[in-house]
C-alpha positions as CSV (number, residue, x, y, z in Angstrom):
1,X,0.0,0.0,0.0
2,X,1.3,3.8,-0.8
3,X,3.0,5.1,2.5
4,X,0.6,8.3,2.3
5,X,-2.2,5.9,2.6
6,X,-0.7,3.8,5.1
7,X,0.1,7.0,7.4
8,X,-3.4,8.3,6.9
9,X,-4.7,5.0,8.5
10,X,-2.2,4.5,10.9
11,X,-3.0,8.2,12.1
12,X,-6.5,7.5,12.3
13,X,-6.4,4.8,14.2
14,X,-4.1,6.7,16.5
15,X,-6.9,9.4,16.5
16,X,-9.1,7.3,18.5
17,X,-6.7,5.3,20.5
18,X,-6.6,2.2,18.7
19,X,-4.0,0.0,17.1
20,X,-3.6,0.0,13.5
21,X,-4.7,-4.1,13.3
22,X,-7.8,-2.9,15.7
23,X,-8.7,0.1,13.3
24,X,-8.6,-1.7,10.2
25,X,-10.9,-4.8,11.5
26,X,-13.1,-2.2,13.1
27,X,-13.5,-0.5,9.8
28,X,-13.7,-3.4,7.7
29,X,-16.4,-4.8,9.6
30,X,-18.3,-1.6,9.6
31,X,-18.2,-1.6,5.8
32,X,-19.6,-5.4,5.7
33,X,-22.6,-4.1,8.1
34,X,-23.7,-1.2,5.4
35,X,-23.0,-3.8,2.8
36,X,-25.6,-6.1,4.7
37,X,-28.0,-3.3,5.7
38,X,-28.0,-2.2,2.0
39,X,-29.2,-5.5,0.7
40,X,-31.2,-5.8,3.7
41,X,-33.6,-3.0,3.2
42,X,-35.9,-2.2,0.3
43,X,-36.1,1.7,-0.5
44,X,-39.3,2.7,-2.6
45,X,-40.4,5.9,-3.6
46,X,-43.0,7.5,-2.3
47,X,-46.0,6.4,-5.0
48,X,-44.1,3.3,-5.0
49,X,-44.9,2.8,-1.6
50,X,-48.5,3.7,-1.4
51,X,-48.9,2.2,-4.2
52,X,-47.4,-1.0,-2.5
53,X,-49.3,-0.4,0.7
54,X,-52.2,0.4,-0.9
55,X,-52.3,-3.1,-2.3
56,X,-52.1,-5.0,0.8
57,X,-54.7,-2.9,2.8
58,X,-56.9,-3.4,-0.5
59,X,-55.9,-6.6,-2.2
60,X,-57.5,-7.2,-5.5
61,X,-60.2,-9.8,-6.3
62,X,-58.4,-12.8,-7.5
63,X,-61.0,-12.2,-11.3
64,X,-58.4,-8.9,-11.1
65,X,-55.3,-10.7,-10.6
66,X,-56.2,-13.2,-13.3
67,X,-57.1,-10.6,-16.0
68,X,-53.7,-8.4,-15.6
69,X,-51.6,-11.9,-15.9
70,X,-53.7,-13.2,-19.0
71,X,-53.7,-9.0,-20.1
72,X,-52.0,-8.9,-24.1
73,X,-51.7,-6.2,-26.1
74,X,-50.2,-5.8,-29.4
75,X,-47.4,-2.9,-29.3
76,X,-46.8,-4.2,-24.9
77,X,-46.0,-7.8,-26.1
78,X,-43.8,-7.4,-29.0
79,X,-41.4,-5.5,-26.3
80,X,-42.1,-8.4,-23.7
81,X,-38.6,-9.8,-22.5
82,X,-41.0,-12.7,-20.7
């Protein structure tokens, strides 16, 4: 690693009174939690989510459901990638 970035670490970890083996498992670990959290969590936008919400408080008839799978329409199924 570039001794610039090595000293940057090192004086981080030095910052906050730890040693340089504790800083860099600290941080590493850390960056795995956001990683997790990321995947974790689904972010919607806001008509997305009422939109979402608004299906589970009102779920359709299952005569609804059927019609929008069997729904085809010329110019919608040419560009189909099902």
């Amino acid at each position: 690693m570039p001794l610039e970035v090595y000293e940057r670490i090192a004086a981080a970890a030095q910052t906050i009174g730890a040693t340089l083996n504790q800083f860099l498992v600290q941080s590493a670990l850390d960056k795995a939690n956001d990683i997790f959290e990321r995947e974790r969590v689904i972010t919607l936008s806001s008509r997305a989510a009422e939109t979402f919400f608004g299906l589970i408080e009102n779920p359709p008839d299952p005569i609804q459901i059927h019609h929008a799978r069997t729904f085809s329409h010329p110019i919608i199924d040419r560009f189909s990638l099902c």
